[in-house]
N, CA and C atoms as a LAMMPS dump frame, in Angstrom:
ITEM: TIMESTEP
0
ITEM: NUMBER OF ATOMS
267
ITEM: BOX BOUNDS ff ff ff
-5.0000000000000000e+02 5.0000000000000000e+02
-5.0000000000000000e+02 5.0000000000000000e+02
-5.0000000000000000e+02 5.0000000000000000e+02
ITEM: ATOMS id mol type element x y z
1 1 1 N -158.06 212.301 30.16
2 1 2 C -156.667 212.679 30.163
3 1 3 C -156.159 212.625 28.72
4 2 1 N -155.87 213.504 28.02
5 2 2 C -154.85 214.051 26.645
6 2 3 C -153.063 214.052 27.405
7 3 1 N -153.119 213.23 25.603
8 3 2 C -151.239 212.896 26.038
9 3 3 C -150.719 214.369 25.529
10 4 1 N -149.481 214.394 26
11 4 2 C -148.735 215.498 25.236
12 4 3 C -148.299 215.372 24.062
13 5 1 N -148.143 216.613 23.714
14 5 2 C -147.211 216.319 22.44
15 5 3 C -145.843 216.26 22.369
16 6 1 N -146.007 215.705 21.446
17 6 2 C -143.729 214.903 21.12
18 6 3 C -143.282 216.25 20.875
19 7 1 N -142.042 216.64 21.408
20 7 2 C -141.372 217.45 20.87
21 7 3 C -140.802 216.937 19.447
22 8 1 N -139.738 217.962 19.106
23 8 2 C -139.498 217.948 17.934
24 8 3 C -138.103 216.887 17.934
25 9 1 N -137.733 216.198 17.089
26 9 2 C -136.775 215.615 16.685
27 9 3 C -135.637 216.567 16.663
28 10 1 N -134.698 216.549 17.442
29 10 2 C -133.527 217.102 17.272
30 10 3 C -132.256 216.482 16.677
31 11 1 N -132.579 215.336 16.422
32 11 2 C -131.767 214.43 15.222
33 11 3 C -131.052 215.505 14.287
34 12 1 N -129.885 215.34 13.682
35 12 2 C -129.988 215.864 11.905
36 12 3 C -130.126 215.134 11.193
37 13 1 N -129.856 215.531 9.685
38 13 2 C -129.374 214.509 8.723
39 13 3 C -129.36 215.61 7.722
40 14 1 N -128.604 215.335 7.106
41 14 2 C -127.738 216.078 5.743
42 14 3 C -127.292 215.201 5.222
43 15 1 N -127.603 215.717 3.63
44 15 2 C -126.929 215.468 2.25
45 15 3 C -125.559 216.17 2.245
46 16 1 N -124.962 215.195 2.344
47 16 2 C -123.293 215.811 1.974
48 16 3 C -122.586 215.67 0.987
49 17 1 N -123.005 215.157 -0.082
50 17 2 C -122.561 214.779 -1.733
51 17 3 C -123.553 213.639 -2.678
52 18 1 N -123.447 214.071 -3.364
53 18 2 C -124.311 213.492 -4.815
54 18 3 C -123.236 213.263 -6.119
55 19 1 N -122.94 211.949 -6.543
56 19 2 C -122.469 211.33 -7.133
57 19 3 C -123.475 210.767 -8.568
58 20 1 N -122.862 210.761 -9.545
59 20 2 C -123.434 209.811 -10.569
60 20 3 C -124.105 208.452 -10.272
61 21 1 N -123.496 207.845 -8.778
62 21 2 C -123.592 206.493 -8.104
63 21 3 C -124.643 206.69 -7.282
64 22 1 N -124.981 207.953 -6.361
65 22 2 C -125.749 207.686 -5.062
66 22 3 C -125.738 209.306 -4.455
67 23 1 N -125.642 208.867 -3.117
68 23 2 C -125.798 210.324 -2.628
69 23 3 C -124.905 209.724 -0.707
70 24 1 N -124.242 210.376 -0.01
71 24 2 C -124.306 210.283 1.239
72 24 3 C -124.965 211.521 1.733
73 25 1 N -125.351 210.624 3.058
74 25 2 C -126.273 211.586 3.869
75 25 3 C -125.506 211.135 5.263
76 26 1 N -125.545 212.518 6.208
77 26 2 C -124.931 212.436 7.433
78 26 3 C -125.784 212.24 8.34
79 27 1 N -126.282 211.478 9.279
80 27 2 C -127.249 211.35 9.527
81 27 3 C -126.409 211.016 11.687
82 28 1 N -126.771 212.324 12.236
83 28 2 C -126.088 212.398 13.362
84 28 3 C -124.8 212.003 12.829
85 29 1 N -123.64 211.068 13.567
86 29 2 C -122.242 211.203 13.18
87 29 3 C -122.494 209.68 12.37
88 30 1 N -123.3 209.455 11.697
89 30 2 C -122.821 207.99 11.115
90 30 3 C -122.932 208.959 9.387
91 31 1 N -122.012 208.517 8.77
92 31 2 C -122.471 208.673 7.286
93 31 3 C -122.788 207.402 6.471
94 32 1 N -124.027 207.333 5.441
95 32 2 C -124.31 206.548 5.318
96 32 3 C -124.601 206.588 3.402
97 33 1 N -124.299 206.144 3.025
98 33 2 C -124.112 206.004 1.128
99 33 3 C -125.882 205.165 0.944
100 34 1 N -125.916 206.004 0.041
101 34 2 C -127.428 205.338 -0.982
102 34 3 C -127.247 205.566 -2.252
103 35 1 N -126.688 204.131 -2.909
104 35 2 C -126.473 203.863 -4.297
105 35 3 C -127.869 203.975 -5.079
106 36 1 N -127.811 204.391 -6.08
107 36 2 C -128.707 204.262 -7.242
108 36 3 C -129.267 203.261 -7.303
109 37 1 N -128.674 201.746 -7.55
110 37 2 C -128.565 200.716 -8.087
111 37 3 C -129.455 200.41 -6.964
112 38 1 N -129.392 200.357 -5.828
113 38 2 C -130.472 199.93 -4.79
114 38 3 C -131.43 200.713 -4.347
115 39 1 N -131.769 202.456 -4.695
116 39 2 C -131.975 202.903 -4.139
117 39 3 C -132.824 203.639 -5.233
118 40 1 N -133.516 202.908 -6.515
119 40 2 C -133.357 203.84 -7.789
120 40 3 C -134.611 205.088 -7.737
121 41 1 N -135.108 205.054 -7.036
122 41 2 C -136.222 206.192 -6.676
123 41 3 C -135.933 207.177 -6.759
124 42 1 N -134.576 207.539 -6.42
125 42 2 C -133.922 208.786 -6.555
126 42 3 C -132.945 209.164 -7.516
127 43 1 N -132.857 208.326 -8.453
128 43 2 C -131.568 208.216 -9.941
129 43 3 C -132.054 209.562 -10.464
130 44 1 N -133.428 209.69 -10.884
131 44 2 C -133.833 210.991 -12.12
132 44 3 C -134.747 211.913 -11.227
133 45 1 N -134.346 212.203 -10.111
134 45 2 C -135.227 213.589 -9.827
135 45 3 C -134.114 214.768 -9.434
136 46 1 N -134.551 215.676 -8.984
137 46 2 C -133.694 216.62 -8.941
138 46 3 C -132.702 217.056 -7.396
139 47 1 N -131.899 217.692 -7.276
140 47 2 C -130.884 217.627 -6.584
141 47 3 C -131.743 218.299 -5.411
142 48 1 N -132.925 219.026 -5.481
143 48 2 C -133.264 220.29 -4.276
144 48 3 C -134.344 218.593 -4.013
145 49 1 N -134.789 217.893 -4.598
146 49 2 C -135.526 216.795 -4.218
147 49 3 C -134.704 215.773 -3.241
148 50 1 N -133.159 215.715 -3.227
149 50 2 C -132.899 214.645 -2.841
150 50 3 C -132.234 215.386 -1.368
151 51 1 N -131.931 216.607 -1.273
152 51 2 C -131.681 217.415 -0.676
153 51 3 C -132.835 217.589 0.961
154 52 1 N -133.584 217.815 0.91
155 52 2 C -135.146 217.468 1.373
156 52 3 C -135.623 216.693 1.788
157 53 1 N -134.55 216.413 2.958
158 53 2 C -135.123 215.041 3.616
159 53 3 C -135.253 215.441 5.092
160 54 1 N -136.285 215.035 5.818
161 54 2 C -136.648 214.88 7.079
162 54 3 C -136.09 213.777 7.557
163 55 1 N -136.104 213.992 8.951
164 55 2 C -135.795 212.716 10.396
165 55 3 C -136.788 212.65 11.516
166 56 1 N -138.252 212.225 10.89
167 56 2 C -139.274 212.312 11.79
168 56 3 C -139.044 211.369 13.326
169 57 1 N -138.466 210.407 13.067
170 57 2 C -138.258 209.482 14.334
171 57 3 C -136.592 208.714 14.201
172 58 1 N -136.248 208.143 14.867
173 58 2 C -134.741 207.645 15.046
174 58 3 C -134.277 207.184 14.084
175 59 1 N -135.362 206.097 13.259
176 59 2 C -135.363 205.128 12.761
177 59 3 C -136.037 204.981 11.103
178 60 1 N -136.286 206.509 11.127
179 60 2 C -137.109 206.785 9.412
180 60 3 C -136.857 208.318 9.095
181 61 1 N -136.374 208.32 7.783
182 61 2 C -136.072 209.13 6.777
183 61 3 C -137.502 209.199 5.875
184 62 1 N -137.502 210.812 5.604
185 62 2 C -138.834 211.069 4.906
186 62 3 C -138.298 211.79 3.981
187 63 1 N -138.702 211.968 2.31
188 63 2 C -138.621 212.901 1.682
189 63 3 C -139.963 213.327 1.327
190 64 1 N -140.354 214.614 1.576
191 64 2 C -141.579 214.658 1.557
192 64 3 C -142.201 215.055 -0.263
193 65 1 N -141.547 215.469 -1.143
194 65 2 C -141.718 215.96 -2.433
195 65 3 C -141.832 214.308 -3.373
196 66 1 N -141.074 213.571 -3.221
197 66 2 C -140.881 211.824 -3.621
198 66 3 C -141.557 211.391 -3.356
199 67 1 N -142.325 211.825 -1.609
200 67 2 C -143.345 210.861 -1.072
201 67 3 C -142.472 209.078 -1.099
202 68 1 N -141.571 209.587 -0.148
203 68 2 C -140.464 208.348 -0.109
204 68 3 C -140.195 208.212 1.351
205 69 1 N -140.309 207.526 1.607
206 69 2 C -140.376 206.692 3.427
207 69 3 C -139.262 205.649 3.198
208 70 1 N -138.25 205.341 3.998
209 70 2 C -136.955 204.714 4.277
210 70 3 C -136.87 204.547 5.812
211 71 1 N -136.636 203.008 6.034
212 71 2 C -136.119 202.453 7.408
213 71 3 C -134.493 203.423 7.217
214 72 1 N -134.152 203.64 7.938
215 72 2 C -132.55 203.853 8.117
216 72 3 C -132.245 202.636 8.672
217 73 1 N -132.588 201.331 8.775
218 73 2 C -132.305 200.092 8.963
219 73 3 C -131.567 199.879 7.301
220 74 1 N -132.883 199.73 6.291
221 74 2 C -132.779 199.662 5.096
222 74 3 C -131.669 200.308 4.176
223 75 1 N -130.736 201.37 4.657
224 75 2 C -130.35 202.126 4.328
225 75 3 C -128.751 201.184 4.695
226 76 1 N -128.608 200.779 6.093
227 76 2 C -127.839 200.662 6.196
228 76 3 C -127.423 198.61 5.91
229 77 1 N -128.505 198.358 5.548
230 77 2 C -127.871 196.902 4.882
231 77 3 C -129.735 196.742 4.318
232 78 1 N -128.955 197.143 2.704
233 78 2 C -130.248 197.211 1.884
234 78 3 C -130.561 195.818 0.989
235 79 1 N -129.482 194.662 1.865
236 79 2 C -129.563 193.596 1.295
237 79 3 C -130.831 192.464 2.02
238 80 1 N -131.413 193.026 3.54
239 80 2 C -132.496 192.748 4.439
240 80 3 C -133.469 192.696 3.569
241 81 1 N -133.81 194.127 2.827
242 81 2 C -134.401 194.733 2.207
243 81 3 C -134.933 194.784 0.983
244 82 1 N -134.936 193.505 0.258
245 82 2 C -135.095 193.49 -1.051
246 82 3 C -136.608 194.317 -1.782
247 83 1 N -136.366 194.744 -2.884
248 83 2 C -137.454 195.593 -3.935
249 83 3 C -138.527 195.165 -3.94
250 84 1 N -139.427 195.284 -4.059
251 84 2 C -140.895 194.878 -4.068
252 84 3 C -141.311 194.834 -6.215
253 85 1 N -140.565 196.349 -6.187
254 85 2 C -141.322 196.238 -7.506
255 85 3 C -139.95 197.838 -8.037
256 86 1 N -139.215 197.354 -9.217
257 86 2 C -138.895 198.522 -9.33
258 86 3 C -138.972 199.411 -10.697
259 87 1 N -138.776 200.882 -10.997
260 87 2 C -139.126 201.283 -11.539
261 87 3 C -138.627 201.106 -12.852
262 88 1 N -139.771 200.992 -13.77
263 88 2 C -139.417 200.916 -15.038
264 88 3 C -140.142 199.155 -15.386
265 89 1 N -139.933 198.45 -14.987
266 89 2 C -140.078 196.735 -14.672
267 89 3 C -141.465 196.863 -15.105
């Protein structure tokens, strides 16, 4: 016996502004802010990069060009969440 396959995620999520600070993304009806300062992976790449984000499952944000994987847990209290290692360091 073969399982089926998952349909597709009918989730959204959109970039709805990019700031010097961060970026919000709409993600179904919650909007949700990702500062620089916590989030710095995305400070120096380009706008069609940050733009380019997937919603493979409920609970994770993909950018696939960054090769950047995000809890949307993390997103929304990125203080759980502390850095491992960040760039430039």
């Amino acid at each position: 016996m073969t399982s089926a396959t998952l349909g597709a995620n009918i989730s959204q999520v959109e970039v709805t502004n990019i700031s010097q600070h961060g970026f919000w993304l709409l993600l179904d009806d919650e909007e949700l802010f990702l500062p620089f300062a916590e989030f710095p992976w995305f400070r120096d790449v380009t706008v069609g990069n940050i733009l380019h984000v997937e919603h493979p499952s409920s609970d994770h944000l993909y950018w696939p060009e960054l090769d950047i994987d995000l809890a949307v847990e993390s997103i929304r209290h990125p203080e759980k969440f502390p850095l491992v290692s960040r760039i430039g360091a």
